[in-house]
N, C-alpha and C positions, 0 to 999 in steps of 0.2 A: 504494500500500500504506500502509494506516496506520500510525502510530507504534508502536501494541501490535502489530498483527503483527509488524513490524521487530523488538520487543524478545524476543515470543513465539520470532522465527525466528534470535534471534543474532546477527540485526543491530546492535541498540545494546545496547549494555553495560547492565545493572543487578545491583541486590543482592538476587539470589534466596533466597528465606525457605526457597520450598519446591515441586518440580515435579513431575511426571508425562510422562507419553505426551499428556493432553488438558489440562492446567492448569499453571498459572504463578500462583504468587506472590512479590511483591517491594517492598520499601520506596518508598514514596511518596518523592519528590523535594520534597514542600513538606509535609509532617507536622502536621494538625492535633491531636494528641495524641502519644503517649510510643509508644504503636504505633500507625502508621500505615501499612498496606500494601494493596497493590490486588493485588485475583483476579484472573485474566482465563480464560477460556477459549482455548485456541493456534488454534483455528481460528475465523474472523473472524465478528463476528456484529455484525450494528448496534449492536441496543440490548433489555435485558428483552423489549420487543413481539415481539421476533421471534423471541426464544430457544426452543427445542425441549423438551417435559418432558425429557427424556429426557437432555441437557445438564442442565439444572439439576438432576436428580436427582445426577451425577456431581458436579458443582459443589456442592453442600451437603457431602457426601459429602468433601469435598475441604477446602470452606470449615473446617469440623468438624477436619479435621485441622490444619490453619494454626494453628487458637486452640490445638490442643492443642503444637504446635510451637512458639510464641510465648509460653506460660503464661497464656492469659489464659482458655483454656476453664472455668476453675473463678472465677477473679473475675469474666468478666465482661467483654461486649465489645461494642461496634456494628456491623451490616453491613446498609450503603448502595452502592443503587443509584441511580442518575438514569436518568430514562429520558425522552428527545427533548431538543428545543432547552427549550421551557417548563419541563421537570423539572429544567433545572440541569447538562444531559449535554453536558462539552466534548469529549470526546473519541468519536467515532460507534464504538467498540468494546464491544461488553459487558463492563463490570465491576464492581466491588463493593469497595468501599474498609472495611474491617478497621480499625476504632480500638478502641484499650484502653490499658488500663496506668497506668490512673485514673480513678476519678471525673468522667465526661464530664459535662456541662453542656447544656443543651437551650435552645439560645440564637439558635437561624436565626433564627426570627419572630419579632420583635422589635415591642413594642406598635405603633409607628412604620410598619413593612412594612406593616403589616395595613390600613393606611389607603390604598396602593397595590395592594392584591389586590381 
């Protein structure tokens, strides 16, 4: 079982923002910004490839309330997925990481990387 199911199912502990019957959201453990929080869906899903419309319809839907839960729906917010090993995805669970609470900065690809792609 993976880590977000564990978390999803009550196994580990975390700082839930905001839940449901099918979602879970909760403060990132390493915060790259002032909000940092990760979506998940409770029921296990690899990764975006594989998700269901029908799930992400729910999940928007959900996403949408999170920012309005956290005050960042009106200034303004990030929402990132990775998806497989090359996109950046350490954890084989669908989810979506929620940054705001300032002025974000678009800084991945850095002139440097670009010469490795």
């Amino acid at each position: 079982m993976c880590i977000f199911c564990q978390i999803a199912g009550g196994e580990i502990p975390n700082n839930t923002v905001l839940e449901n019957d099918d979602f879970l959201a909760f403060h990132d453990l390493y915060p790259k910004a002032p909000v940092h929080v990760l979506i998940i869906p409770k029921q296990h899903v690899d990764c975006f490839q594989d998700v269901a419309p029908e799930t992400m319809a729910g999940l928007t839907a959900f996403a949408q309330e999170v920012a309005r839960t956290l005050g960042v729906d009106q200034t303004g917010y990030r929402l990132i997925t990775n998806n497989g090993e090359d996109g950046g995805q350490e954890v084989p669970h669908l989810h979506f990481h929620m940054l705001g609470g300032g002025k974000l900065k678009w800084d991945h690809f850095h002139e440097d990387t670009h010469k490795n792609i």
